[in-house]
C-alpha positions, 0 to 999 in steps of 0.5 A, a space after each residue: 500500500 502507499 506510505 500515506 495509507 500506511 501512516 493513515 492507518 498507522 494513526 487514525 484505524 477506527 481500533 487499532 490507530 495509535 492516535 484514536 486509543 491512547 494519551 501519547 503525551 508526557 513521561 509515561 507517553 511516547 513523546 513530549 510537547 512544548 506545552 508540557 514542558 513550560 506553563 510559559 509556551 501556552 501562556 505567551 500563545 496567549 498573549 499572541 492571542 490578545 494581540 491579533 485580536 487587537 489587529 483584527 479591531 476587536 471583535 465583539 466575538 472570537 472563536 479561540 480554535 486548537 488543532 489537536 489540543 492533547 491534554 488541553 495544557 496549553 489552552 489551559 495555560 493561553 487562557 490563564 493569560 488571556 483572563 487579563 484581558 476581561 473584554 477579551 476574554 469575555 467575549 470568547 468562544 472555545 473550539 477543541 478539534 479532536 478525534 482522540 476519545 482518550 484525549 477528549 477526557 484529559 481534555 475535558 478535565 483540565 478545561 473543567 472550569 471554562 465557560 462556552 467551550 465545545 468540541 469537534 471532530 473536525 474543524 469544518 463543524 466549528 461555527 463560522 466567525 472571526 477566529 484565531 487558531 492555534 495549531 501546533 504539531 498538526 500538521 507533522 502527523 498527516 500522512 505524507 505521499 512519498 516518491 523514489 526517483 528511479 532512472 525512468 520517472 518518479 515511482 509511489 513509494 509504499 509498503 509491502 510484505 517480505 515472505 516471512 511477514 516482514 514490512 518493508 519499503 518498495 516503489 510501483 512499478 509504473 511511474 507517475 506520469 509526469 509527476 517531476 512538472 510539479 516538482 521545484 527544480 530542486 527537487 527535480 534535479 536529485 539523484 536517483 534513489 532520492 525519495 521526495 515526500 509531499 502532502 495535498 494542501 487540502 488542509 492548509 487551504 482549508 484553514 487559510 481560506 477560513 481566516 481569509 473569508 471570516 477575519 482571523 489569523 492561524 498560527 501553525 507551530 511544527 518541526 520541518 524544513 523552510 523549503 521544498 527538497 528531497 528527502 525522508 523524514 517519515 520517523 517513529 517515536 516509541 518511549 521517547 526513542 526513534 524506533 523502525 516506523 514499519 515495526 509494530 503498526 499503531 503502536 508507536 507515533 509515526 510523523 514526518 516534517 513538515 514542509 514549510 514553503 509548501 504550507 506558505 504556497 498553499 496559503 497565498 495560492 487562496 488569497 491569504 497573507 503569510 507571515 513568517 516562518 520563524 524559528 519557535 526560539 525566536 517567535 518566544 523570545 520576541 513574545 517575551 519568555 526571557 522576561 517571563 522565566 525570569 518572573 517565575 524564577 523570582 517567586 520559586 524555589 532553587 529548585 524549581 527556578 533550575 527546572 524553569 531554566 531548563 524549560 525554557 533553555 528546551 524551548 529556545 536553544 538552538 543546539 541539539 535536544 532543544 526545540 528552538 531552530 528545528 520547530 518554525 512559526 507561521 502564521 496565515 491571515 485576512 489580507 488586510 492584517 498586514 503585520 502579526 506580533 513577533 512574526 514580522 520577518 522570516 527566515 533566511 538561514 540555511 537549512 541546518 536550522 
């Protein structure tokens, strides 16, 4: 079957999917996110929030809509800083987009105490009106379509069956038929044997063309790469280590970067304006999060102002084990929002970040 199928079902079956059946989350979990690593992550998303909707006019409505909201820490945290804001506040309605009957009850549990907050199986069930939409490790785990490049075309990479059981990659016989026009020149320059990883931009469309058409923003936080070009990234986490993604089907997290020139195409192509993308350590510095760590180092113990440094080291160092320069920012919007809060500029470094 395609690579794509493969990690659809590897995710999403209806029994044995990895993300429909488990929490994945924290130290019991397979993996960490940032909003489990600081209270400060989801509190400056927040304060982002505040912003925008100061650049949108105000809106006597906003619907405040997370993509895949895990345990629901970081909205929790968002809407701690947001009850500063009374006239914000007051005027929000919250939108939690989740398939996970699991995470739902997390969900529910640490959100017990919000007003007018609701939850969906898709996005496209949230009512319509000015919203701001946070989405951060969304888009890592869509399935991806990869290609192999062999000396008469590009060939649908997918996952076959050894005699004995064993899972193992493959190539169609037949190529896509002028499947390279698509491609950047980058791309279509690489060797034979390069694999070339793609996802349709149904979903990236689908969000810019709400902010577009009914006044708002969506801030995409992920792992990935600035611009388009060949290479495999499809990659398991089990227990917090890298694992084989063809071993053990829906029992360990199977994800691939994201492609960040493809998400900003895919935005500008409906009309929306991009802002970004920066690096996630940038983006928190910009928001203030030296400032805020500091803040809590002040009121806290030794020991837990060590465990904020590191919290925030995580978030923003660049260096190998943080988070700051492999995650990237961006953010899509109505047109007429011509400058969002700490995403002014973008990125120009080389792909090493």
């Amino acid at each position: 079957m395609p690579v794509w199928r493969y990690m659809e079902l590897c995710l999403m079956h209806p029994r044995y999917g990895y993300y429909v059946s488990r929490d994945p989350l924290g130290r019991e979990g397979d993996f960490t996110t940032a909003p489990e690593v600081s209270q400060m992550f989801g509190e400056l998303l927040g304060l982002w929030t505040a912003s925008v909707w100061k650049q949108m006019g105000s809106p006597q409505l906003l619907r405040l809509i997370e993509l895949g909201p895990g345990r629901g820490t970081m909205m929790a945290d968002a809407l701690r800083a947001l009850r500063v804001l009374p006239p914000l506040y007051q005027t929000l309605s919250v939108h939690m987009v989740e398939v996970n009957p699991v995470l739902r009850e997390r969900q529910k549990t640490t959100l017990s105490g919000v007003r007018n907050i609701a939850w969906h199986d898709n996005i496209d069930d949230v009512p319509e009106g000015p919203c701001i939409i946070l989405a951060n490790e969304f888009f890592d785990v869509l399935p991806i379509h990869q290609m192999v490049k062999q000396k008469n075309g590009w060939h649908e990479r997918v996952v076959d069956v050894e005699a004995g059981g064993k899972l193992v990659f493959a190539a169609a016989a037949e190529p896509t038929p002028r499947f390279d026009v698509l491609l950047p020149p980058l791309v279509r320059a690489a060797p034979v044997g390069a694999v070339f990883e793609w996802r349709p931009d149904a979903e990236m469309m689908k969000l810019a063309a709400r902010v577009r058409d009914q006044d708002g923003a969506a801030l995409i936080i992920d792992y990935g790469h600035l611009r388009s070009d060949a290479g495999d990234t499809f990659q398991a986490i089990a227990r917090h280590t890298f694992t084989d993604p063809l071993k053990a089907p829906g029992q360990a997290d199977v994800t691939a970067h994201v492609d960040f020139q493809a998400l900003t195409r895919a935005a500008e192509d409906v009309g929306a304006r991009v802002h970004g993308p920066v690096t996630q350590g940038e983006f928190l510095k910009r928001l203030g999060i030296d400032t805020r760590a500091a803040a809590l180092m002040q009121k806290a113990t030794p020991e837990v102002s060590t465990d904020i440094a590191a919290a925030q080291k995580r978030l923003t160092d660049p260096g190998r084990g943080g988070m700051g320069s492999m995650f990237k920012v961006l953010c899509v919007s109505e047109p007429r929002l011509t400058s969002i809060a700490a995403l002014s500029d973008h990125l120009e470094e080389d792909e090493s970040t």
